[in-house]
N, C-alpha and C positions, 0 to 999 in steps of 0.2 A: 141359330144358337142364342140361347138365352142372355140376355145382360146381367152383370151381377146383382144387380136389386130384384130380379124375377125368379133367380135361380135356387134352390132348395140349398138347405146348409153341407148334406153330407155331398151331393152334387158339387158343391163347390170346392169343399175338401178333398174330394176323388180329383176334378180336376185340376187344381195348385200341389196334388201329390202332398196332402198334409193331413194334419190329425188334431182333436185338441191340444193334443198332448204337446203341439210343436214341432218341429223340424228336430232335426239331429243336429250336433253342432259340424260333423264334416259336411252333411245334404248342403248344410246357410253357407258354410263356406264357398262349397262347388258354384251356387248359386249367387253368391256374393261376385265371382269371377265372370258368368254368364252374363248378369242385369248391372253390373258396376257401383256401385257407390251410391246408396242414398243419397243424393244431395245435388243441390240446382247447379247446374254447367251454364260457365257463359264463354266467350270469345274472349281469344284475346284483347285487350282494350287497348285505344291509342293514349300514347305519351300525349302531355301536355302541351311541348314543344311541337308534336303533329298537328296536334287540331289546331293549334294558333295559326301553324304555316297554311292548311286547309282553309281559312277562313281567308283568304288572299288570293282565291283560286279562281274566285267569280271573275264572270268577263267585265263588267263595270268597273270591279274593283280595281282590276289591271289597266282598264282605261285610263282611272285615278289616279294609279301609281305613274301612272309615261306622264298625265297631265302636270304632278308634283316635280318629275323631274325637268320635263320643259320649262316649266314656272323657276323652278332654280335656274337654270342656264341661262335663263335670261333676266336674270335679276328678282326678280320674285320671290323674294325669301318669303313675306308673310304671308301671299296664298299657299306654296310649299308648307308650312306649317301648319296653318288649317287644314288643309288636304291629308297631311299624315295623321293628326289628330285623332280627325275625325275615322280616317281609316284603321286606328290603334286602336279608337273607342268600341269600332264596330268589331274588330276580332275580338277585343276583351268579353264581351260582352256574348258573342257569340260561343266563345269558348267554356265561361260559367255555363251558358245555356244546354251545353253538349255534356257536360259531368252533374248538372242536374238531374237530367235525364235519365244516366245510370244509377242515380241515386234509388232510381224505383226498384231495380232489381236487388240492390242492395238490402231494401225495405224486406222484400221477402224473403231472403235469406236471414233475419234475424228473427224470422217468425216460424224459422224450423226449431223444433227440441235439439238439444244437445246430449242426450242421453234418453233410454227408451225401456220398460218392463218389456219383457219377453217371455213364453215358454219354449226353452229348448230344453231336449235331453228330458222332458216330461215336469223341470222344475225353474220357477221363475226365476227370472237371471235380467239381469241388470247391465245395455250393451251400449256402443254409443249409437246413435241413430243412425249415423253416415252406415252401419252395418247391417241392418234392416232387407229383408229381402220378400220378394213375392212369396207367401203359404206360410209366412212368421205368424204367431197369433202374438198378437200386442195386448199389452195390458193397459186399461186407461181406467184414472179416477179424478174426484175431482183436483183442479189445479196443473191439470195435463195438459200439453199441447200435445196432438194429436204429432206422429213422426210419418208418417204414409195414410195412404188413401187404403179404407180397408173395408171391410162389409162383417157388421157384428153380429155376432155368432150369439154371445150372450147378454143379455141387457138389464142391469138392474139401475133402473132409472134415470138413466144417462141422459143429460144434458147437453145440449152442444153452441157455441158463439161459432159462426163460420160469416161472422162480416163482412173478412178478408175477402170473400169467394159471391157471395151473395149481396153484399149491402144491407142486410136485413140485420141489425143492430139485438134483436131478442133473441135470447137463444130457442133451442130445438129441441123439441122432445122424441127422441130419435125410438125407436125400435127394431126388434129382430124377426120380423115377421116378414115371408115375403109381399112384395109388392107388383100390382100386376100391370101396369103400366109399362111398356118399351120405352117412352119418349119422355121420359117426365126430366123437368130441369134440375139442377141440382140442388136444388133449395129443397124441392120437391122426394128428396134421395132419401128420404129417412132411416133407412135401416143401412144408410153409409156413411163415416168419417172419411175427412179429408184432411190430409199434410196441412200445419199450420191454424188447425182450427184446437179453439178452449174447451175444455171439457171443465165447466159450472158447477154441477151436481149427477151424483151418482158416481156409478163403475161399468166398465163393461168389457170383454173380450171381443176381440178384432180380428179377421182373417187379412190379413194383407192382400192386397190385389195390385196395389202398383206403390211403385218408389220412383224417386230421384225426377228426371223429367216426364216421365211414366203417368206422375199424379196430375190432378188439375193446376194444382199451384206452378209445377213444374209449365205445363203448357202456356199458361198467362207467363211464364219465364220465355219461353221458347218467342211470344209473339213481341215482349220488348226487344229481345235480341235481334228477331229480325225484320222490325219495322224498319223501313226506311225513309228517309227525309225527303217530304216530297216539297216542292215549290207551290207558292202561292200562286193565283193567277197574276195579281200584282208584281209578282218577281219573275213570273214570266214575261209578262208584258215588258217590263222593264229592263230585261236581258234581250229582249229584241231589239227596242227603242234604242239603247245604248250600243249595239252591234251596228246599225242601220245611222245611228250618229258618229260613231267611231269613223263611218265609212266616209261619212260628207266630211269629216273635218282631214281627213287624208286630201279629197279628192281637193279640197282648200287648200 
């Protein structure tokens, strides 16, 4: 099966069941129900209160905590105090570092449109983006952010900034020609818009091919969500060492 940048225009239209003309507004709806919501999904996020109690969780840390309390019971108040400190410092500190973090996904979410040109019903209509579905034809001009990832149908001299996706800081001169390459990278994608990217100079019409996490942006969504926090070899090592000394000082 063909990729969408190899694929002929009306082929592509037979395929997403569309037309220039646009969807119908009952088909976007039905359709609206099927693919869900334009727009990036994430998990639920922990409370503040969680991830503070999470950073207390290490085994060292818990070492720390029993060696604070022995140092109190036996009169030790100012290692006690040092030892909380420092163990207050390192959640605070760890907890900023964990809602930074989501700060990234947050970034691409403010790089969706809030509102979108459309053909439906055969005349341009004005929708909010989250409403956008696969075989929409989108309207782009300049001073647009692109709302979906789409493959343009018609092109009059259409520019693109897609830095967000590429790093490539100049924009693009995008066209509607196919392209005969299967593997080309998406820099390389020219006769396709993607969710979140400037539209510079020109106009062009847009077939829709994907929404919501469906697009690229969506998928760089997908991988912040589900990275996971892995350990240093340093904090490895050091959850050993503190396990294996935790051991000598019992056996003390």
């Amino acid at each position: 099966m063909s990729t969408v940048w190899t694929a002929g225009k009306l082929d592509l239209l037979k395929q997403f069941k569309s037309s220039e003309h646009g969807l119908s507004g009952s088909e976007a709806i039905q359709r609206l129900q099927q693919y869900g919501a334009n727009q990036l999904q994430e998990e639920k996020r922990k409370s503040v209160l969680r991830v503070f109690i999470e950073q207390f969780q290490d085994f060292l840390v818990m070492i720390l905590l029993a060696a604070a309390v022995i140092s109190a019971l036996t009169g030790g108040v100012e290692g006690t105090i040092v030892i909380l400190a420092v163990l207050l410092l390192n959640a605070v500190l760890g907890t900023v570092q964990h809602f930074k973090a989501q700060k990234s996904l947050d970034s691409l979410k403010a790089m969706s449109a809030p509102v979108a040109r459309v053909m439906r019903d055969g005349a341009k209509t004005e929708i909010p983006a989250a409403e956008i579905v696969p075989g929409d034809i989108l309207l782009l001009e300049a001073g647009d952010i692109a709302a979906a990832d789409g493959r343009i149908l018609n092109n009059f001299s259409l520019q693109v900034n897609e830095s967000a996706l590429t790093g490539e800081s100049e924009t693009i001169n995008k066209t509607e020609e196919m392209l005969q390459s299967e593997t080309l990278p998406l820099g390389d994608r020219t006769n396709l818009v993607y969710s979140g990217s400037l539209v510079s100079y020109g106009r062009a019409a847009v077939l829709v091919t994907a929404t919501g996490m469906q697009t690229e942006m969506g998928k760089i969504a997908h991988l912040l969500e589900s990275t996971q926090e892995k350990q240093t070899p340093l904090q490895r090592s050091l959850n050993q060492f503190s396990k294996k000394l935790s051991f000598a000082v019992m056996a003390v």
